[in-house]
N, C-alpha and C positions, 0 to 999 in steps of 0.2 A: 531831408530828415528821414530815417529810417522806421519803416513799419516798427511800431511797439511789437511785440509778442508776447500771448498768454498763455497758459497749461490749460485749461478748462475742462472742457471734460473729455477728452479723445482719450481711449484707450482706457477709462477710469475703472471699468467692470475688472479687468486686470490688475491694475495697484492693489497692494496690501500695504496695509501700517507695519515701518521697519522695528516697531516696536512690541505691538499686540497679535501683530497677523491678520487683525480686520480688514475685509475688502471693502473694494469703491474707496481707497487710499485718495485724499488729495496731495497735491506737489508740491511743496514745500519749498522756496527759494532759502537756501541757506546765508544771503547776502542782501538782506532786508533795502528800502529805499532807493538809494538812485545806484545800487548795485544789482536790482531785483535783474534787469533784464541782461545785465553780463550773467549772473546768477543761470538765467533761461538758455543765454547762446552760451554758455560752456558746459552748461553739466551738472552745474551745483545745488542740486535739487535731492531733498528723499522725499518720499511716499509716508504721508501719516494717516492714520485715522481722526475725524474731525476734533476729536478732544484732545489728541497730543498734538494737532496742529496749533490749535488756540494755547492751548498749555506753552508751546515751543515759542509760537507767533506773539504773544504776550510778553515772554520773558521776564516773568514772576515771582518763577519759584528758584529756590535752588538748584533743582534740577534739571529745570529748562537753561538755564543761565550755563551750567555748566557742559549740558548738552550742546546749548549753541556755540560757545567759545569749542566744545570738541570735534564738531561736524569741522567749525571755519578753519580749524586748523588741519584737517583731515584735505583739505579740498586745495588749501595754502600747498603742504605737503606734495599733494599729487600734482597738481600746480608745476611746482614747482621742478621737482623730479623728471615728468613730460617735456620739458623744456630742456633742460639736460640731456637728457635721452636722447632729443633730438639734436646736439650738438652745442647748446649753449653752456655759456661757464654759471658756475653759480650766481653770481655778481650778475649777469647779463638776465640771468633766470628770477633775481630777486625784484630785476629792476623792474621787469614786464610784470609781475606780479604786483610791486607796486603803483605802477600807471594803468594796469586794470582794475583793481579794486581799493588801493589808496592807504590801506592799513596792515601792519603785518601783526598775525595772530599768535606766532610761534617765537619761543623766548630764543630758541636756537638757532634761529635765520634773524638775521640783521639784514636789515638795511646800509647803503653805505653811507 
């Protein structure tokens, strides 16, 4: 079984909130639950400050909700494109996206 991994506080005096500019940002997994630690080993992380973290991390408001659906689809995208780039067809690019994270966020990439 492979070591969990956390964000905690390495590096934290550097983070800012990609929102307000506040420092001591925490790390924010964009892929909640049992995606948190693909979330960690690929990348899928922004920098909040404590109250758009809980705001985001909650998924409450209209804003956060729409925030989240735009980050996962930011990262789907990038995702996906990396994959490409590096020689894969769409279809092979969609597919690795869905066996990592299990759901596809973007109206415009299908599944097969």
């Amino acid at each position: 079984m492979a070591k969990k991994l956390y964000n905690g506080w390495k590096h934290k005096l550097e983070r800012v909130c990609l929102y307000c500019g506040r420092p001591y940002a925490e790390r924010h997994e964009v892929f909640p639950g049992s995606n948190r630690q693909n979330s960690i080993r690929q990348g899928f992380q922004i920098d909040l400050c404590p109250e758009h973290h809980r705001e985001i991390q909650e998924n409450c408001t209209k804003w956060a909700q729409e925030e989240n659906l735009r980050w996962r689809q930011h990262f789907e995208r990038e995702f996906i494109e990396k994959k490409m780039d590096a020689g894969a067809s769409m279809q092979q690019a969609v597919r690795a996206w869905m066996a990592l994270i299990g759901r596809n966020y973007c109206d415009e990439i299908t599944p097969e």
